[in-house]
Each structure stands twice: as structure tokens, then as C-alpha cells.
C-alpha positions in Angstrom: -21.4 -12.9 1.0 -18.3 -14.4 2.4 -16.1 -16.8 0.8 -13.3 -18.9 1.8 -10.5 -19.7 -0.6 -7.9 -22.2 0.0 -4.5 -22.0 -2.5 -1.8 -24.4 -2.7 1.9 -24.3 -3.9 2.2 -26.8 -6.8 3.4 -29.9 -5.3 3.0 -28.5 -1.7 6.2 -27.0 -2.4 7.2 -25.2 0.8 7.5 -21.0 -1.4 5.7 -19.4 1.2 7.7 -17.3 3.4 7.0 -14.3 5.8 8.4 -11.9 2.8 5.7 -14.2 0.2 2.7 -13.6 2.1 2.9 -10.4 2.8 3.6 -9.5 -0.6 0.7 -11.6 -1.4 -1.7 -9.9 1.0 -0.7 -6.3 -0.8 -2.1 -8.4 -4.3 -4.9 -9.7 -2.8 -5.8 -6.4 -1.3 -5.7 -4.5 -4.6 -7.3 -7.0 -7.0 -10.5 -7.4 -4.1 -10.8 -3.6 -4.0 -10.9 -3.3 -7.9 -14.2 -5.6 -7.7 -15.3 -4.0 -4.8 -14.6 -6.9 -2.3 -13.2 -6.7 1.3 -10.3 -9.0 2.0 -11.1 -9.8 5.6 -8.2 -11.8 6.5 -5.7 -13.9 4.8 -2.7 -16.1 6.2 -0.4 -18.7 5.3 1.5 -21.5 6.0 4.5 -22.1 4.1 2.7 -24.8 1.5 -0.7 -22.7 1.5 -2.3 -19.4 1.7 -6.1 -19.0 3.3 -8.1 -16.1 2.2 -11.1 -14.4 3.6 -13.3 -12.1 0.9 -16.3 -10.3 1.6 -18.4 -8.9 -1.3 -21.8 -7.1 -1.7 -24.6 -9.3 -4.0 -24.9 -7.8 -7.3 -27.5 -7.9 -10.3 -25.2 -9.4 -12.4 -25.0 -12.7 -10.5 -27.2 -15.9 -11.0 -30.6 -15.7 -11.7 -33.9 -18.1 -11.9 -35.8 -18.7 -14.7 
């Protein structure tokens, strides 16, 4: 499964430098790999950040009754 993720700077607050994003892609990296995701891509601008996860199904997730 993919999934897009959008996250913005509180009150589009322009935080997100070079140095910010790719300290953030080092986070991102680690917390996907500890629940066994793939961070596919991820970028920025300097009000937002765009990631790009990709992670296996699992039997935990929603089920029909």
C-alpha cells in the first residue's frame, strides 16, 4: 500500500530549510523502518514537507464482519 502524507508548518510558517528537511528525511527514515515501511520519497518546500511511505498489508489491519 502507498500513502501520501502532506505536513504543514503551523501557520505556513516558512521553518523548512535545506538543513530541516534533510534532518527530517533521516527521522522519517528510521521511524518507517521501525514499522517496517519504505519511505519512497519525501521533499519540501519551505512551508510543507510531502512524504511518500510504502508498507506491506498486515493481519492486524481492518477487518469485515
Amino acid at each position: 500500500m502507498h500513502v501520501y502524507l502532506i505536513f504543514v508548518a503551523e501557520y505556513r510558517s516558512k521553518v523548512f530549510d535545506g538543513d530541516v528537511i534533510n534532518r527530517l528525511l533521516t527521522f522519517f527514515g528510521k521511524t518507517c523502518a521501525a514499522f517496517e515501511a519504505q519511505l519512497v520519497e519525501m521533499d519540501g518546500e519551505d512551508d510543507h514537507g510531502h512524504l511518500l511511505v510504502e508498507y506491506p498489508p498486515t493481519s492486524g489491519g481492518i477487518q469485515s464482519s
